[in-house]
N, C-alpha and C positions, 0 to 999 in steps of 0.2 A: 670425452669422459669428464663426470662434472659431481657436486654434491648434489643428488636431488630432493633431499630430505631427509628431515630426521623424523624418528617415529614416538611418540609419547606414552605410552598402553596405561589403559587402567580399568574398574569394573566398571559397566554402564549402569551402576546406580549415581557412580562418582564423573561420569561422563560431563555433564554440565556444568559440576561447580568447579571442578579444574577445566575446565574452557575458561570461562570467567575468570578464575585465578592466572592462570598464565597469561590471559589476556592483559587482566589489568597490570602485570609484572612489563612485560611488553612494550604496555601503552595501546596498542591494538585490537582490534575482534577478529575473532573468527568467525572465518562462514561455514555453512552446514556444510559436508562433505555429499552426505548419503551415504547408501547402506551399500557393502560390498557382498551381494548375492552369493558368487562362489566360494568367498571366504568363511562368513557369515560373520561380520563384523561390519561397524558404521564409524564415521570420522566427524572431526572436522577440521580444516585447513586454514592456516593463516599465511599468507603470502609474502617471501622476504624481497629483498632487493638482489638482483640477477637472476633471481627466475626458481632461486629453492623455495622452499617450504617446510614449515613445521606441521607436523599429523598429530592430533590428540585421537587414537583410538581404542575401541571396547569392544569387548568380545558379546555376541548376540547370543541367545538362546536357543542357537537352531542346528541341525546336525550337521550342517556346514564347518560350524567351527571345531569341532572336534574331529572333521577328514580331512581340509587343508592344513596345511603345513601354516600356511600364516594367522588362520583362525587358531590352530594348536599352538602358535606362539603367542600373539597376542593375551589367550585366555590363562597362559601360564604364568605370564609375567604380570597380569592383574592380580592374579592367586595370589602369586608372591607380596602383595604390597602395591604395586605400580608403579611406573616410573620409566627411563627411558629405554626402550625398547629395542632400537639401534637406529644405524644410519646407512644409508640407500647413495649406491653410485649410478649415474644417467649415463646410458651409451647411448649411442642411435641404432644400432645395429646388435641384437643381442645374442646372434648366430656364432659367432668366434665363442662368445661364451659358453655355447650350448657345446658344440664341439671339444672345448679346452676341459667340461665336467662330465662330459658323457652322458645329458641325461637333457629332456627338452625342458623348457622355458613353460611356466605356468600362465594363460590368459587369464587378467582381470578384466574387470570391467564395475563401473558402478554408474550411475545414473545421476545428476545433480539438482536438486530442489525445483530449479531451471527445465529440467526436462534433457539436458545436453548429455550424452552418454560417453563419459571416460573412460578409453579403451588403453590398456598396457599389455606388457609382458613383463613377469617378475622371474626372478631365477637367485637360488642362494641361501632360503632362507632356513632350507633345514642344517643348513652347517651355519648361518646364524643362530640356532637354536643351537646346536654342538656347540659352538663358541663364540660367545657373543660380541667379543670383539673386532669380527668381521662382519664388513656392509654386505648386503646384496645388491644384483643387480638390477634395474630396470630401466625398459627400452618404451617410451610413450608412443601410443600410432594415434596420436593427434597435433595437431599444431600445434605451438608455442603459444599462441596467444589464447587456449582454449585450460592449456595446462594449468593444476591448482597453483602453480608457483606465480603463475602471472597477477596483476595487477598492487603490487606492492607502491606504496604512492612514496612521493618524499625521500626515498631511496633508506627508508628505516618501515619496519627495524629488517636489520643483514645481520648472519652469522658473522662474527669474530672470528670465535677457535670452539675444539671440542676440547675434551678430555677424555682420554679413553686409558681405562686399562687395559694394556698388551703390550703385546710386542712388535713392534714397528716393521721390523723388518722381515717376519713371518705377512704380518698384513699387507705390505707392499706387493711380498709374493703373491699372494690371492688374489690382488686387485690386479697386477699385471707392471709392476714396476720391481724396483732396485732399492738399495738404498743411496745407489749413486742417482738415480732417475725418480723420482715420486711422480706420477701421473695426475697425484691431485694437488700440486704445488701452492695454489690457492686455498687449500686447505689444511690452515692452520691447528694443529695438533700438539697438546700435551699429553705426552705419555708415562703416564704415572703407575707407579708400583703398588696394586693392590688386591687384597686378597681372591674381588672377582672378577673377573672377564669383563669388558663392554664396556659402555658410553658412561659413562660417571656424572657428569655434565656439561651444559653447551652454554657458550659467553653469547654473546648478541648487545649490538651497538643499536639502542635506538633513540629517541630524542630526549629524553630524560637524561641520556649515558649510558652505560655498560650495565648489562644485566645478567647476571650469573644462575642459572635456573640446576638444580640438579635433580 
């Protein structure tokens, strides 16, 4: 179990110039992700150090986004303003999870500029939209060295820490730990008291220094 991401959402008219703007906050580029068919939304990926990734994505204009669950969130939380979206826990095996919610795992899949076809299972995200302070899950069925997280160079820029408004020890539960046990122990977290739900914003270490993005 690992961070695998965190998600950025915004409308794809504003799609490009906040690439560019978090980029240059960063220090780095992002690459095109491509468009995510069943969802009906498109990204793009910057790659950190151990293998996460930040998502900048937009909701598309196609009936996709308003019958998945992650096209309905995505495009809700561009309505809103934009901003972050949430953040995404890595298992290898997403079958305990299906079980533990009673309900199966949604296949993704999107394509890469490259032609290489990224294939997941995601699961969680409508009780991310219930409450945005919990992650959802996803389980990749490709290799590690194919995943957007990979090739981060210089080992920057890395997450720091998040900030999330919640409650810790509700989130724990979800994820599958304690407050005596955190399963994401590497995952550094402030938990702030505020009036909404979810990711507030995320610190990252990269060669410039510490960069606070909300």
């Amino acid at each position: 179990m690992r961070l695998d991401h965190v998600s950025y959402a915004v409308s794809n008219s504003e799609l490009g110039s906040t690439v560019n703007r978090l980029g240059t906050l960063l220090g780095a580029t992002f690459r095109d992700g491509g468009v995510h068919p069943r969802f009906g939304t498109r990204n793009f990926v910057l790659p950190l150090a151990g293998g996460s990734y930040v998502e900048v994505v937009a909701p598309l204009d196609h009936p996709a986004t308003d019958a998945a669950p992650f096209g309905k969130a995505v495009k809700a939380r561009a309505e809103d303003g934009g901003g972050w979206l949430g953040w995404v826990v890595g298992v290898d095996d997403i079958t305990p999870w299906e079980q533990r919610l009673g309900r199966p795992a949604a296949a993704g899949h999107r394509v890469r500029p490259d032609g290489f076809d990224l294939r997941w299972k995601q699961l969680g995200v409508l009780d991310l939209m219930a409450d945005p302070q919990l992650p959802y899950f996803l389980a990749w069925e490709i290799s590690a060295d194919q995943r957007p997280g990979a090739g981060a160079v210089n080992g920057v820029p890395a997450f720091e820490r998040l900030e999330i408004s919640g409650d810790r020890t509700q989130v724990l539960s979800w994820i599958g730990g304690s407050p005596d046990h955190d399963p994401l122990e590497e995952v550094k977290v402030d938990w702030i008291d505020a009036e909404e739900p979810g990711v507030l914003a995320v610190h990252f270490r990269c060669a410039a220094g510490s960069v606070r993005i909300d």
